[in-house]
N, CA, C and O atoms as CSV, one atom per row, in Angstrom:
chain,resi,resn,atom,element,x,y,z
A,1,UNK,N,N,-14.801,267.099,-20.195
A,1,UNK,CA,C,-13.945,268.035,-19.523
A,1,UNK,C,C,-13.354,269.014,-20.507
A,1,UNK,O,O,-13.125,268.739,-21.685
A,2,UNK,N,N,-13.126,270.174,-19.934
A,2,UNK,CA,C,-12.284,271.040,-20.936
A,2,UNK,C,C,-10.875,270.535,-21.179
A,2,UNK,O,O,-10.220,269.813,-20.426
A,3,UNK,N,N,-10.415,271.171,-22.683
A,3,UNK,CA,C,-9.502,270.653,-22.931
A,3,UNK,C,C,-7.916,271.881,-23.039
A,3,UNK,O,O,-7.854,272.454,-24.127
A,4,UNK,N,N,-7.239,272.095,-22.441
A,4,UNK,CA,C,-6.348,273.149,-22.176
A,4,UNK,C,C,-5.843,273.686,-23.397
A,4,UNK,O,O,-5.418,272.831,-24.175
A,5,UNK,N,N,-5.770,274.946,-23.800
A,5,UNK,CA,C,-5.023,275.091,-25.260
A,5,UNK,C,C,-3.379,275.234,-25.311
A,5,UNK,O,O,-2.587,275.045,-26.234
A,6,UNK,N,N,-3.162,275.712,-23.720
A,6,UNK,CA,C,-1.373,276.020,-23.901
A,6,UNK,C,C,-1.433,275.413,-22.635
A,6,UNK,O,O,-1.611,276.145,-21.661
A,7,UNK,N,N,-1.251,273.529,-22.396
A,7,UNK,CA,C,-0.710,272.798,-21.153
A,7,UNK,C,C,0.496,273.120,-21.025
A,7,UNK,O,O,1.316,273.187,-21.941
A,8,UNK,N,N,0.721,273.387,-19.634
A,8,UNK,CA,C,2.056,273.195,-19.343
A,8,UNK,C,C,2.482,271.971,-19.470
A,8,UNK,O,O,1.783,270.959,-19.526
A,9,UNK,N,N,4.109,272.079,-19.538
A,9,UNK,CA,C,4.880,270.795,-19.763
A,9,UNK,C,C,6.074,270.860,-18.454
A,9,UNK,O,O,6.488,271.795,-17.770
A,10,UNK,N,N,6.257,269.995,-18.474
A,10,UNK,CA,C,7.714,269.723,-17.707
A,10,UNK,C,C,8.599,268.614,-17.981
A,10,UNK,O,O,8.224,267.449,-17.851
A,11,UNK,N,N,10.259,269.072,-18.518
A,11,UNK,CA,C,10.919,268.179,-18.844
A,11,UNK,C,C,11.606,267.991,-17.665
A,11,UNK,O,O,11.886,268.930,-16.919
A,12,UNK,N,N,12.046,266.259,-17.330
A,12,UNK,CA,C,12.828,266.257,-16.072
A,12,UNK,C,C,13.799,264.946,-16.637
A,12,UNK,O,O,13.353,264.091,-17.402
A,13,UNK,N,N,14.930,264.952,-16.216
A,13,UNK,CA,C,15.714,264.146,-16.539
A,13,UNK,C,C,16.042,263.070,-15.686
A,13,UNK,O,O,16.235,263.092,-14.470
A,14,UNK,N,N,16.091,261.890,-16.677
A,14,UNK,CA,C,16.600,260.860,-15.826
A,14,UNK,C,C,17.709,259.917,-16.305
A,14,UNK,O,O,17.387,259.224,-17.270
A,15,UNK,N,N,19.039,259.738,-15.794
A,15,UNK,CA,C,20.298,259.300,-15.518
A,15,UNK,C,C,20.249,258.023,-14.940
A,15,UNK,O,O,19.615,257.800,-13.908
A,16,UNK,N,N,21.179,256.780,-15.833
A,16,UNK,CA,C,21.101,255.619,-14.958
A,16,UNK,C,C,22.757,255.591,-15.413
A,16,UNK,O,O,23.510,256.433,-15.902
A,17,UNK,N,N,22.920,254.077,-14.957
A,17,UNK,CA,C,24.253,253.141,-15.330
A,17,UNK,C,C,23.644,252.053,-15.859
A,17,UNK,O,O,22.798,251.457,-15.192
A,18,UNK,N,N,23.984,251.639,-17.128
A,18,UNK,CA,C,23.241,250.025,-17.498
A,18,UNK,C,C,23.977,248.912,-16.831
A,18,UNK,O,O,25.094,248.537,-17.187
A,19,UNK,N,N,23.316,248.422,-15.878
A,19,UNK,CA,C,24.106,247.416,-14.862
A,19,UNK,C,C,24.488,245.929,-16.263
A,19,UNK,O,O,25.568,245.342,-16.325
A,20,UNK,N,N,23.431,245.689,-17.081
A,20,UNK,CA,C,23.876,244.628,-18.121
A,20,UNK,C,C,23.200,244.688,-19.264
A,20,UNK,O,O,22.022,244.689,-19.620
A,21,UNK,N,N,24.360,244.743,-19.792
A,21,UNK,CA,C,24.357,245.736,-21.398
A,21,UNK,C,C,23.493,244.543,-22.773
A,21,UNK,O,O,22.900,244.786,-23.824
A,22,UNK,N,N,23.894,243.082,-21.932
A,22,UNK,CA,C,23.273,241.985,-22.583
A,22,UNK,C,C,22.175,242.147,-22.483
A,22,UNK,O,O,21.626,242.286,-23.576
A,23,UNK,N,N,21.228,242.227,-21.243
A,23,UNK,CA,C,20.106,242.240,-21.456
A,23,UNK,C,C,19.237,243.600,-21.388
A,23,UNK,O,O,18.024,243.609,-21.180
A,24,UNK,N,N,20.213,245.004,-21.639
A,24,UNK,CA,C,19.210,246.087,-21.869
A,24,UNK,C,C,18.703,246.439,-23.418
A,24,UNK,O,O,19.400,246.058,-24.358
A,25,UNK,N,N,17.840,246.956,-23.585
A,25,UNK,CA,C,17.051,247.358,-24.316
A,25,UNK,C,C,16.131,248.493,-24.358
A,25,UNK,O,O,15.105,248.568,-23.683
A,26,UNK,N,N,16.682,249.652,-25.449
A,26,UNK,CA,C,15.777,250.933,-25.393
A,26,UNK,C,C,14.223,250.497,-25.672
A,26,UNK,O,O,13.410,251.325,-25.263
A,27,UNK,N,N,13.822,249.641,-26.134
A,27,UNK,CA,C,12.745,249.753,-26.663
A,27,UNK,C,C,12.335,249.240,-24.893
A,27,UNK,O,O,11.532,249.990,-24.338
A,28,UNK,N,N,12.874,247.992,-24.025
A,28,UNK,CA,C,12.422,248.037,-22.760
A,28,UNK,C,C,11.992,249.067,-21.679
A,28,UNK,O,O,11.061,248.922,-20.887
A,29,UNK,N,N,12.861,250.173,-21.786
A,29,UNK,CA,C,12.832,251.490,-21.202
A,29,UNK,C,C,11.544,252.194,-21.683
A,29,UNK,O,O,10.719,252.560,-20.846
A,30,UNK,N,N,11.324,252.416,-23.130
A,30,UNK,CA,C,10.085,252.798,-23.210
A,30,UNK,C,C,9.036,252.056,-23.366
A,30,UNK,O,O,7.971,252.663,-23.477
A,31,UNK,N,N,9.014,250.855,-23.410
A,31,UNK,CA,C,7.783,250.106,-22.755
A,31,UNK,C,C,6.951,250.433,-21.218
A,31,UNK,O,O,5.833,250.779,-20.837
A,32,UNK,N,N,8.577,250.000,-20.519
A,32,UNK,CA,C,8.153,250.589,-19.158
A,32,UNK,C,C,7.659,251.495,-18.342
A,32,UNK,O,O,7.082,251.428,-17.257
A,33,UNK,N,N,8.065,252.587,-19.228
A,33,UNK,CA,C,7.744,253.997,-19.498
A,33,UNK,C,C,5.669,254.208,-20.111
A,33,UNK,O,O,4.634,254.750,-19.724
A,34,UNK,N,N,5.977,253.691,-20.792
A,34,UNK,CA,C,4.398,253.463,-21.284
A,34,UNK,C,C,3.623,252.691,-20.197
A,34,UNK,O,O,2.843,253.494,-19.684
A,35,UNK,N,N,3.485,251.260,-19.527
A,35,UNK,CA,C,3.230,251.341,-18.821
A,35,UNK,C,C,2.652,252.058,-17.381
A,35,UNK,O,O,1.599,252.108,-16.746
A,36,UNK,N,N,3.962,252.546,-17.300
A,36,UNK,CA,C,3.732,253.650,-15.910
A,36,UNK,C,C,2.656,254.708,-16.142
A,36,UNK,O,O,1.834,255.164,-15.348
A,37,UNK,N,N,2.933,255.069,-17.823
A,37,UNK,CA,C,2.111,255.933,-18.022
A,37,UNK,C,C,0.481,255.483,-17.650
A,37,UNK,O,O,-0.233,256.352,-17.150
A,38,UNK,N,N,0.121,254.613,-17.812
A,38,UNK,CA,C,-1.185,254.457,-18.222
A,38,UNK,C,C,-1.611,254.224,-16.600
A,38,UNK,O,O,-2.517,254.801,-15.999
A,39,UNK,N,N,-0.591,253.107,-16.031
A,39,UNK,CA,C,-0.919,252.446,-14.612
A,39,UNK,C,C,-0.727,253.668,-13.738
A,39,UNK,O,O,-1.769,253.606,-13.085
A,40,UNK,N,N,-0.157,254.621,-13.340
A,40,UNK,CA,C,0.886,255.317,-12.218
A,40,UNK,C,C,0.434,257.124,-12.815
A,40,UNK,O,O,-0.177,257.986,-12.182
A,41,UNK,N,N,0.862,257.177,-13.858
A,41,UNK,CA,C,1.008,258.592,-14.377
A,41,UNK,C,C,-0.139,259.137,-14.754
A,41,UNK,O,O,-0.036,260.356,-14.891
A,42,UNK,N,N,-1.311,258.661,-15.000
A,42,UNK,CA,C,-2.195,259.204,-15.251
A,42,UNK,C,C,-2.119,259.394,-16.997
A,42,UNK,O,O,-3.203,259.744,-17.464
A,43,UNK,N,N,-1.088,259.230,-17.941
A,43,UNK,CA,C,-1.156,259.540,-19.133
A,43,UNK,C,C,-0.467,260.741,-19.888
A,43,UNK,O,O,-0.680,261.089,-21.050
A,44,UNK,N,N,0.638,261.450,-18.736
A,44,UNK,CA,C,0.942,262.450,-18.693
A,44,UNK,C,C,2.421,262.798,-19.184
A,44,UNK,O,O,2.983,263.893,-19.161
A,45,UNK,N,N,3.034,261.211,-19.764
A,45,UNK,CA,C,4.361,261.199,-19.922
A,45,UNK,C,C,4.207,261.146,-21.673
A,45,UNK,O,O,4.067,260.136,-22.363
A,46,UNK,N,N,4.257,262.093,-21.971
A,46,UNK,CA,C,4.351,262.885,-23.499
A,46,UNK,C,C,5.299,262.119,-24.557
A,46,UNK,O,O,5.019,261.583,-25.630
A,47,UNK,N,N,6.790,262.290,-23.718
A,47,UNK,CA,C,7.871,261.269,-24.670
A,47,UNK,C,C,8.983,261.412,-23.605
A,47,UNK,O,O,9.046,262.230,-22.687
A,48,UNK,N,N,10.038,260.203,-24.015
A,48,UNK,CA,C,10.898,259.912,-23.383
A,48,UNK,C,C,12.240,259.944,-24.847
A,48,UNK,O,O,12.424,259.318,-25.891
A,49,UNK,N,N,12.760,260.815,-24.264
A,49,UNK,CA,C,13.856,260.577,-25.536
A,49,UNK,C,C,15.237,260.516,-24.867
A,49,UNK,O,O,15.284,261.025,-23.747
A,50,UNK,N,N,16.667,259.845,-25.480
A,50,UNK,CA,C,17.885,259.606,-25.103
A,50,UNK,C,C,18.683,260.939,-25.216
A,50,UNK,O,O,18.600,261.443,-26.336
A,51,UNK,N,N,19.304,261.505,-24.471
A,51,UNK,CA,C,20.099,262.829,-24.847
A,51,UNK,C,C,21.622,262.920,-24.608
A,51,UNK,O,O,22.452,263.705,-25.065
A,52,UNK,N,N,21.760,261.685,-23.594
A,52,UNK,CA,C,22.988,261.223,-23.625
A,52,UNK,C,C,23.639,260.325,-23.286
A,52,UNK,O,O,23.023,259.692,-22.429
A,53,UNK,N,N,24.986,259.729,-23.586
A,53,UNK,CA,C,24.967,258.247,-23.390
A,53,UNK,C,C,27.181,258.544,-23.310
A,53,UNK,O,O,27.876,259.353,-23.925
A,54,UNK,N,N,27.586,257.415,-22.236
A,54,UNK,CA,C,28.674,257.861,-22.070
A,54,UNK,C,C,29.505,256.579,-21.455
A,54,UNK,O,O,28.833,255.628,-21.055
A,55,UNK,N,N,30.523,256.533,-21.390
A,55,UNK,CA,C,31.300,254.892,-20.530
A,55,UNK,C,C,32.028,255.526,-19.801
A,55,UNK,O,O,32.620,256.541,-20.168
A,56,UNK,N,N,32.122,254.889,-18.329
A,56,UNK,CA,C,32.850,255.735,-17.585
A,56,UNK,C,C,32.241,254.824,-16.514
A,56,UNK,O,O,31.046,254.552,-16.406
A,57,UNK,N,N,33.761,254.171,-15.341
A,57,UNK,CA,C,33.448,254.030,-13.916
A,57,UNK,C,C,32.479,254.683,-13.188
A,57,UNK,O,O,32.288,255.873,-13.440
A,58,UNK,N,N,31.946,254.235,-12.488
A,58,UNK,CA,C,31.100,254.736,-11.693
A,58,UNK,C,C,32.156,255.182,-10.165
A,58,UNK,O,O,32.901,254.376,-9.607
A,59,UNK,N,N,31.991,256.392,-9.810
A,59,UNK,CA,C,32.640,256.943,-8.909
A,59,UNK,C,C,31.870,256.023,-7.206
A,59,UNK,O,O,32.437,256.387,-6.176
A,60,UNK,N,N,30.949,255.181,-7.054
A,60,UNK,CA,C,30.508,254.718,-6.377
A,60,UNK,C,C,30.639,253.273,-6.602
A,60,UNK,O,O,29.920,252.811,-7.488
A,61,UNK,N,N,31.654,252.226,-5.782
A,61,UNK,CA,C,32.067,251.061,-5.785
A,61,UNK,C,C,30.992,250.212,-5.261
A,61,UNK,O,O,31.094,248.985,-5.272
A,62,UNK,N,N,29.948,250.835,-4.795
A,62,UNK,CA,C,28.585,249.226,-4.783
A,62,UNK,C,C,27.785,249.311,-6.083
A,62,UNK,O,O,27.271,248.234,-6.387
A,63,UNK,N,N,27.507,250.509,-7.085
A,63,UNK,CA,C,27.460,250.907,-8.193
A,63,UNK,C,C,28.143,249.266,-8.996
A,63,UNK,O,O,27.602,248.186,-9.234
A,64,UNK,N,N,29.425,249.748,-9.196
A,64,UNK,CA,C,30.545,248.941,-9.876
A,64,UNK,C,C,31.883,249.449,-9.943
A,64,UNK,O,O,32.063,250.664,-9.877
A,65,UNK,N,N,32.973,248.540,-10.084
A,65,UNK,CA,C,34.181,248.808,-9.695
A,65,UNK,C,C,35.011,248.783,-11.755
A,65,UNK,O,O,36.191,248.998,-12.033
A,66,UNK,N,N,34.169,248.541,-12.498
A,66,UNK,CA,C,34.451,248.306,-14.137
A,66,UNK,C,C,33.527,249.472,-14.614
A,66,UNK,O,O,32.434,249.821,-14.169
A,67,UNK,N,N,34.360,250.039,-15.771
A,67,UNK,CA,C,33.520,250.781,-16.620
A,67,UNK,C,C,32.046,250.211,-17.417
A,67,UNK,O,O,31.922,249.251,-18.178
A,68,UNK,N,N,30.777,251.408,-16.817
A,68,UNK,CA,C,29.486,250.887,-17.138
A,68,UNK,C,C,29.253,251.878,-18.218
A,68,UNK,O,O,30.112,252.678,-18.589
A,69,UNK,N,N,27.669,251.762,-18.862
A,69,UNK,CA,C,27.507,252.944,-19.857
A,69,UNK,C,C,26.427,253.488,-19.366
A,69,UNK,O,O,25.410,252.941,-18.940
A,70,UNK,N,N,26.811,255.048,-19.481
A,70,UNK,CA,C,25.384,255.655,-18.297
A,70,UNK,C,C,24.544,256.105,-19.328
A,70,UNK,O,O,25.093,256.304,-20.412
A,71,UNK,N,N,23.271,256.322,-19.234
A,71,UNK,CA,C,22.416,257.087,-20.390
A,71,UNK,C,C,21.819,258.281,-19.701
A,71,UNK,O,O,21.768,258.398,-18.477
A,72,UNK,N,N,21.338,259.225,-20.634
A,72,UNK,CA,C,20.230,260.249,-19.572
A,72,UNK,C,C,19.091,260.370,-20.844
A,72,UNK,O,O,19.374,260.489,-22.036
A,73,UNK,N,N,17.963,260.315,-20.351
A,73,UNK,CA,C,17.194,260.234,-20.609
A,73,UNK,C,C,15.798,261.332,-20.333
A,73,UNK,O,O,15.054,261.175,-19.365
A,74,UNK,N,N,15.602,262.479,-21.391
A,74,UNK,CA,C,14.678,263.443,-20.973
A,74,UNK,C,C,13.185,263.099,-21.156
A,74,UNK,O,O,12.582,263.152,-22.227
A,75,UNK,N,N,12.653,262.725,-19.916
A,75,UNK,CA,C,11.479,262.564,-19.994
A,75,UNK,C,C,10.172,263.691,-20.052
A,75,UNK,O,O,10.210,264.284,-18.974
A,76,UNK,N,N,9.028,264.222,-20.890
A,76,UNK,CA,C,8.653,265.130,-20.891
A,76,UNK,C,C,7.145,264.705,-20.515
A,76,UNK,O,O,6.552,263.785,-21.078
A,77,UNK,N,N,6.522,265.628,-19.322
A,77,UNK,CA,C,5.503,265.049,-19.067
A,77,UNK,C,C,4.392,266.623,-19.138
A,77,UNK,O,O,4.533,267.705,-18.569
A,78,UNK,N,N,3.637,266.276,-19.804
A,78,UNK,CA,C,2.161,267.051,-19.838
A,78,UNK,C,C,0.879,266.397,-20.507
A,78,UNK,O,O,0.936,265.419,-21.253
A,79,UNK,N,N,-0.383,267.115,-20.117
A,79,UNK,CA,C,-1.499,266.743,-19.907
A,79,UNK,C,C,-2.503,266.996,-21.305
A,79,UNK,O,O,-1.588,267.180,-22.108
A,80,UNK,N,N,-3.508,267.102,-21.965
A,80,UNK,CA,C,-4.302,267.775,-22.412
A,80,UNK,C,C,-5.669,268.424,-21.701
A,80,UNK,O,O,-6.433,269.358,-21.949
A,81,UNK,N,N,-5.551,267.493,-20.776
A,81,UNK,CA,C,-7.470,267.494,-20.184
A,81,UNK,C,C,-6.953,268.592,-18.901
A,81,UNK,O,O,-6.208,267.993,-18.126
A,82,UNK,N,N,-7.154,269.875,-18.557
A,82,UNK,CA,C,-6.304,270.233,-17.528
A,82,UNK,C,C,-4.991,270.869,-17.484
A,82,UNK,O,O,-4.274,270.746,-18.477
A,83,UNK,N,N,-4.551,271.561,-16.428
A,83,UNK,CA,C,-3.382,271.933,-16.601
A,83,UNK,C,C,-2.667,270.526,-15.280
A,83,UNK,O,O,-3.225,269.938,-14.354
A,84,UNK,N,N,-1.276,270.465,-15.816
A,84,UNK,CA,C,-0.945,269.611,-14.767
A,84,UNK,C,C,0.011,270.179,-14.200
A,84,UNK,O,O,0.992,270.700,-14.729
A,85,UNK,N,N,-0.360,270.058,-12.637
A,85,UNK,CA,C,0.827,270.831,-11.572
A,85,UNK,C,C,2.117,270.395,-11.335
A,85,UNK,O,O,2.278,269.185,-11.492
A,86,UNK,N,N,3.023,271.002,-11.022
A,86,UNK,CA,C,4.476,270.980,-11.023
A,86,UNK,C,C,4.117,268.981,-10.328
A,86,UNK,O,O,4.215,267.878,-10.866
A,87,UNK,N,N,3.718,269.440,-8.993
A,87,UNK,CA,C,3.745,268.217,-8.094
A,87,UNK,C,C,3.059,267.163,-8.551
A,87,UNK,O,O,3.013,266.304,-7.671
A,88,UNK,N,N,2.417,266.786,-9.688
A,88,UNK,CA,C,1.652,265.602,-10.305
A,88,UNK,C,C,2.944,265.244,-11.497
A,88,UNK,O,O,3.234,264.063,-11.691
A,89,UNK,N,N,3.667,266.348,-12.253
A,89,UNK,CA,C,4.800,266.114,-12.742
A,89,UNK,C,C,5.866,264.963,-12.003
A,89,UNK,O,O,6.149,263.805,-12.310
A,90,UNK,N,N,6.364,265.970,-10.744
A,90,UNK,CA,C,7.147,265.133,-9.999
A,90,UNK,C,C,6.976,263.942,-9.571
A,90,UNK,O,O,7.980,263.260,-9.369
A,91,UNK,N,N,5.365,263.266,-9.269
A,91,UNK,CA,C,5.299,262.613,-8.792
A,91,UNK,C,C,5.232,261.226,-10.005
A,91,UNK,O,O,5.603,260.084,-9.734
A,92,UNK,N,N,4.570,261.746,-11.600
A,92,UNK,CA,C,5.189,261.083,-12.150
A,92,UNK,C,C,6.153,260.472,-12.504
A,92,UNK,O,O,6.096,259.296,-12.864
A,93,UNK,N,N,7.399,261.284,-12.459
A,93,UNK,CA,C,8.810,261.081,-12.643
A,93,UNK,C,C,9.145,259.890,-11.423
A,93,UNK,O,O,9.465,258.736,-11.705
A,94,UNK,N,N,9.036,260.292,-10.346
A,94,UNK,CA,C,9.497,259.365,-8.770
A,94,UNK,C,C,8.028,257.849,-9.984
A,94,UNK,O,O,8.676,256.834,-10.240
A,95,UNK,N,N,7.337,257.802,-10.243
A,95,UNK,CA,C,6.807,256.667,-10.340
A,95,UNK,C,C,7.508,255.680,-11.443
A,95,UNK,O,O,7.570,254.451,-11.416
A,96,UNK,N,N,8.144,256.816,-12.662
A,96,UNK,CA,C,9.466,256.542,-13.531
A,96,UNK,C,C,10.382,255.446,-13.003
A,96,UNK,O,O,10.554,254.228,-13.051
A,97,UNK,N,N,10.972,256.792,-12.363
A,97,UNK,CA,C,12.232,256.147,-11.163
A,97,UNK,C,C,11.846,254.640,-10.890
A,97,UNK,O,O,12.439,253.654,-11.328
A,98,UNK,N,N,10.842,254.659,-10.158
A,98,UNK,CA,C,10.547,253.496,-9.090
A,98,UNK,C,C,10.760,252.170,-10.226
A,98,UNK,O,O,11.645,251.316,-10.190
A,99,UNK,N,N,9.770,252.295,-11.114
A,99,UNK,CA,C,9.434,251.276,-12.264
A,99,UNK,C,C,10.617,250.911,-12.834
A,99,UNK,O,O,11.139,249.799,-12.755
A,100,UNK,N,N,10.991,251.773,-13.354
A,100,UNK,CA,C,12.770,251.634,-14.404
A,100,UNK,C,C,14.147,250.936,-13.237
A,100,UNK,O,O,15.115,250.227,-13.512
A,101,UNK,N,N,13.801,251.369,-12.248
A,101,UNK,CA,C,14.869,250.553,-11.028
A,101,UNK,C,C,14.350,249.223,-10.477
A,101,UNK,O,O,15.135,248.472,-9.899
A,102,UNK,N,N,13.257,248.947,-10.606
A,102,UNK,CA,C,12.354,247.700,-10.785
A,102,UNK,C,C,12.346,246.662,-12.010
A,102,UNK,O,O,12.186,245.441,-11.993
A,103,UNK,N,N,12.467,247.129,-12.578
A,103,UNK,CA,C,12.250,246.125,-14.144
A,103,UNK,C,C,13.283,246.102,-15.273
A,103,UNK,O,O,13.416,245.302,-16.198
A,104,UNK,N,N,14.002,247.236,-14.935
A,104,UNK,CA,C,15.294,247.457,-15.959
A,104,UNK,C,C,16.525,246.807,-15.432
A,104,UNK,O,O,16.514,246.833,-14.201
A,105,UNK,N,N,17.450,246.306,-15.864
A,105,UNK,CA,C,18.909,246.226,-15.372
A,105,UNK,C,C,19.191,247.137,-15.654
A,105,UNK,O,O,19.435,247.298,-16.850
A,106,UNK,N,N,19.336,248.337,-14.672
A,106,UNK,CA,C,20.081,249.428,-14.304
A,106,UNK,C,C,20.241,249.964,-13.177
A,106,UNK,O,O,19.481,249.425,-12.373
A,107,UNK,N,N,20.999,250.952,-12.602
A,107,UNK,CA,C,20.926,251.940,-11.296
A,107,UNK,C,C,21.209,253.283,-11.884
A,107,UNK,O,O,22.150,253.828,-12.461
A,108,UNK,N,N,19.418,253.734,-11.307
A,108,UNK,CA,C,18.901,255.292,-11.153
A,108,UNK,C,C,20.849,256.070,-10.508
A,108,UNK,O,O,21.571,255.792,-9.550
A,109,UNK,N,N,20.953,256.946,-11.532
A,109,UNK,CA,C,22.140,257.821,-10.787
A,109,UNK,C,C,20.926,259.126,-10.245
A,109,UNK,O,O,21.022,259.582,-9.106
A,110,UNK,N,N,19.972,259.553,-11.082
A,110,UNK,CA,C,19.285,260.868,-10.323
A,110,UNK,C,C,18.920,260.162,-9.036
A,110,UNK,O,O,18.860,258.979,-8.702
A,111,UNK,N,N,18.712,261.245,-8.474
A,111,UNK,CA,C,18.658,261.257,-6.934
A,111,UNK,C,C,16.755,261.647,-6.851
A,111,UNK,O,O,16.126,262.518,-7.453
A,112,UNK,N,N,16.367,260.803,-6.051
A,112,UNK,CA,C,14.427,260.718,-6.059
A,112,UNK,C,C,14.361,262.295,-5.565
A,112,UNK,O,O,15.114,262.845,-4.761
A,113,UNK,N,N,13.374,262.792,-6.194
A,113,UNK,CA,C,13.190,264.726,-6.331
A,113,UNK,C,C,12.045,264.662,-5.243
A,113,UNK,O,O,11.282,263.753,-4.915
A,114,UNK,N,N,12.178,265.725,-4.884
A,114,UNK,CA,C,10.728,266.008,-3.430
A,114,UNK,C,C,10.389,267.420,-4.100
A,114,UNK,O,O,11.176,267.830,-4.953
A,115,UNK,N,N,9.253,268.204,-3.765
A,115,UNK,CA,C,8.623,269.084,-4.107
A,115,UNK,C,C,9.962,270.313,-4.642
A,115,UNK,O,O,11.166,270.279,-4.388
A,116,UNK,N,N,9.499,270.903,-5.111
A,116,UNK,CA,C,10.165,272.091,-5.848
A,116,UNK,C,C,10.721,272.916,-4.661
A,116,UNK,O,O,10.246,273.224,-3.568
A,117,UNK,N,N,11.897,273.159,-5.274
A,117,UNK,CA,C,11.940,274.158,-3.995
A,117,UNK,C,C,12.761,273.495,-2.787
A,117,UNK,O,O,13.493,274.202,-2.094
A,118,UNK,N,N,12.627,272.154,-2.557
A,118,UNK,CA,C,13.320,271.769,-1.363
A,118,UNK,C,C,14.824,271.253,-1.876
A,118,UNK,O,O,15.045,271.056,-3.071
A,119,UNK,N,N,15.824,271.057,-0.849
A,119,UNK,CA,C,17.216,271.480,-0.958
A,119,UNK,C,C,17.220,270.448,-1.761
A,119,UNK,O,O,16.392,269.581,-1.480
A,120,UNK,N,N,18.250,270.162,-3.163
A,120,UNK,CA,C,18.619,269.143,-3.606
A,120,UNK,C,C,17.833,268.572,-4.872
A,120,UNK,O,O,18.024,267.669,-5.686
A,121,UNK,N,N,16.808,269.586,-4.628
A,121,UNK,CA,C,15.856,268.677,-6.275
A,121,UNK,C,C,15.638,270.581,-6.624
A,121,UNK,O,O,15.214,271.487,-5.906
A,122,UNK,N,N,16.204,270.560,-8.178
A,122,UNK,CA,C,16.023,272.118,-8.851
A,122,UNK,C,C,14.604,272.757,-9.030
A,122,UNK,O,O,13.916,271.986,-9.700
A,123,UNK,N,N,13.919,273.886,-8.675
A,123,UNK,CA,C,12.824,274.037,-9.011
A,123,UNK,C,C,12.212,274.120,-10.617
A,123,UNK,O,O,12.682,274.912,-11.435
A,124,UNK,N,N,11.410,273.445,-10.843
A,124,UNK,CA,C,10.403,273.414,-11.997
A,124,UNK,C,C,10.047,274.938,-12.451
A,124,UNK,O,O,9.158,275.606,-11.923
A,125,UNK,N,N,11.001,275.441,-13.664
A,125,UNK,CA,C,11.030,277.279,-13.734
A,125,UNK,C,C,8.968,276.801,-14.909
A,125,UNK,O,O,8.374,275.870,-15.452
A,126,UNK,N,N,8.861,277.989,-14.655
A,126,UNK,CA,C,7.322,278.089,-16.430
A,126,UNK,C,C,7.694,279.332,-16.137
A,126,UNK,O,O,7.256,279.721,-15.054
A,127,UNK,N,N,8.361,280.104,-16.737
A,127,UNK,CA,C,9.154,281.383,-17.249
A,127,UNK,C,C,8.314,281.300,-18.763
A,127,UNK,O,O,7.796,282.326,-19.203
A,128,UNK,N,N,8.232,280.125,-19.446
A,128,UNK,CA,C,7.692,279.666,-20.496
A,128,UNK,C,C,5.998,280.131,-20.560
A,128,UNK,O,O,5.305,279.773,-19.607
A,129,UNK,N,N,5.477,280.765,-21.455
A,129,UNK,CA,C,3.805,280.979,-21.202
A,129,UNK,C,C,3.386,279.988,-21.831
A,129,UNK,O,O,2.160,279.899,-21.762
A,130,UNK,N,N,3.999,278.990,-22.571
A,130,UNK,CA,C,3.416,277.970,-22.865
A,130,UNK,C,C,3.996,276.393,-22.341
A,130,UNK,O,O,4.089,275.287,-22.873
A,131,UNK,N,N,4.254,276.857,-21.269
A,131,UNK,CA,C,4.996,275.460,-20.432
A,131,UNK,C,C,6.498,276.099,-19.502
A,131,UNK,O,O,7.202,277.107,-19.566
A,132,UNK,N,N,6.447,274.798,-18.632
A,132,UNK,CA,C,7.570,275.563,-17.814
A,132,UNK,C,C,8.496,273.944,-18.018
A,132,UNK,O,O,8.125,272.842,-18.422
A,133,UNK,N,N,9.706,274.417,-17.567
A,133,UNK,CA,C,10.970,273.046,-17.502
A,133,UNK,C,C,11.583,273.168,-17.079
A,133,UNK,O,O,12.051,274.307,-17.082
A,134,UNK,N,N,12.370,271.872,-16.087
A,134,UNK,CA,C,13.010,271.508,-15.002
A,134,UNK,C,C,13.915,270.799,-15.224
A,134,UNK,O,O,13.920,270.177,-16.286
A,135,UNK,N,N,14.741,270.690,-14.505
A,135,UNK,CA,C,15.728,269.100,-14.657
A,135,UNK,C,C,15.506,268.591,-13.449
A,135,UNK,O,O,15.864,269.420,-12.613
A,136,UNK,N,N,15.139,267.744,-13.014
A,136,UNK,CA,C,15.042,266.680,-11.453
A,136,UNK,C,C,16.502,265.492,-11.990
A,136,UNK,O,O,16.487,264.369,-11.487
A,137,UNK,N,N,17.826,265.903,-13.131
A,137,UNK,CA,C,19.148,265.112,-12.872
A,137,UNK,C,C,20.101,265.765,-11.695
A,137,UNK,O,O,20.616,266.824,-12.053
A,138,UNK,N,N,20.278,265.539,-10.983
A,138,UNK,CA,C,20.977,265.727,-9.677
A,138,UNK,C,C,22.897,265.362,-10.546
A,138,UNK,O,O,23.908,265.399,-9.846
């Protein structure tokens, strides 16, 4: 297959609360992350890096009613083989989501993103000629 010289990229962010601080682990997050990649994503999740990290109640009492520590986490997803579309992006990320709220002790604070453009999830700008970027943190 051809191989793209300027893939687009898309960064989208993802926000939790560490429900238990005993048993989390960054290196778990990007395991899981790797995983997805290979099983779910097609191979398309580039890097996952920490950008911010904070203690603070959760304003939502089934959340928790005690100060948790939230992280956000910019996940960057692009292709080589191909260009990859906004919506194979997104749908990576929702496979993120799914996995990391599955296997992690935590709760997803982003809110699950639907196509670009629809109310509530930000559109995916490529203003960029060599990639475009988004935030899907609500």
């Amino acid at each position: 297959g051809a191989v793209s010289l300027y893939p687009p990229s898309y960064c989208l962010d993802m926000s939790f609360w560490v429900l238990d601080e005993a048993a989390f682990c960054h290196q778990d997050i990007l395991d899981i992350l790797d995983k997805v990649n290979t099983a779910r994503a097609g191979g398309a999740i580039e890097s996952a890096d920490l950008i911010n990290s904070f203690r603070a109640t959760p304003r939502d009492e089934q959340v928790a009613t005690r100060e948790l520590l939230s992280m956000t986490y910019r996940i960057t997803y692009r292709t080589f083989v191909g260009a990859l579309a906004r919506e194979d992006a997104i749908a990576a990320h929702e496979a993120a989501r799914e996995a990391l709220e599955k296997y992690a002790p935590i709760n997803v604070r982003t809110k699950p993103c639907r196509p670009p453009g629809t109310k509530g999830c930000p559109p995916l700008s490529s203003g960029d000629p060599v990639g475009g970027s988004g935030s899907g943190d609500s």
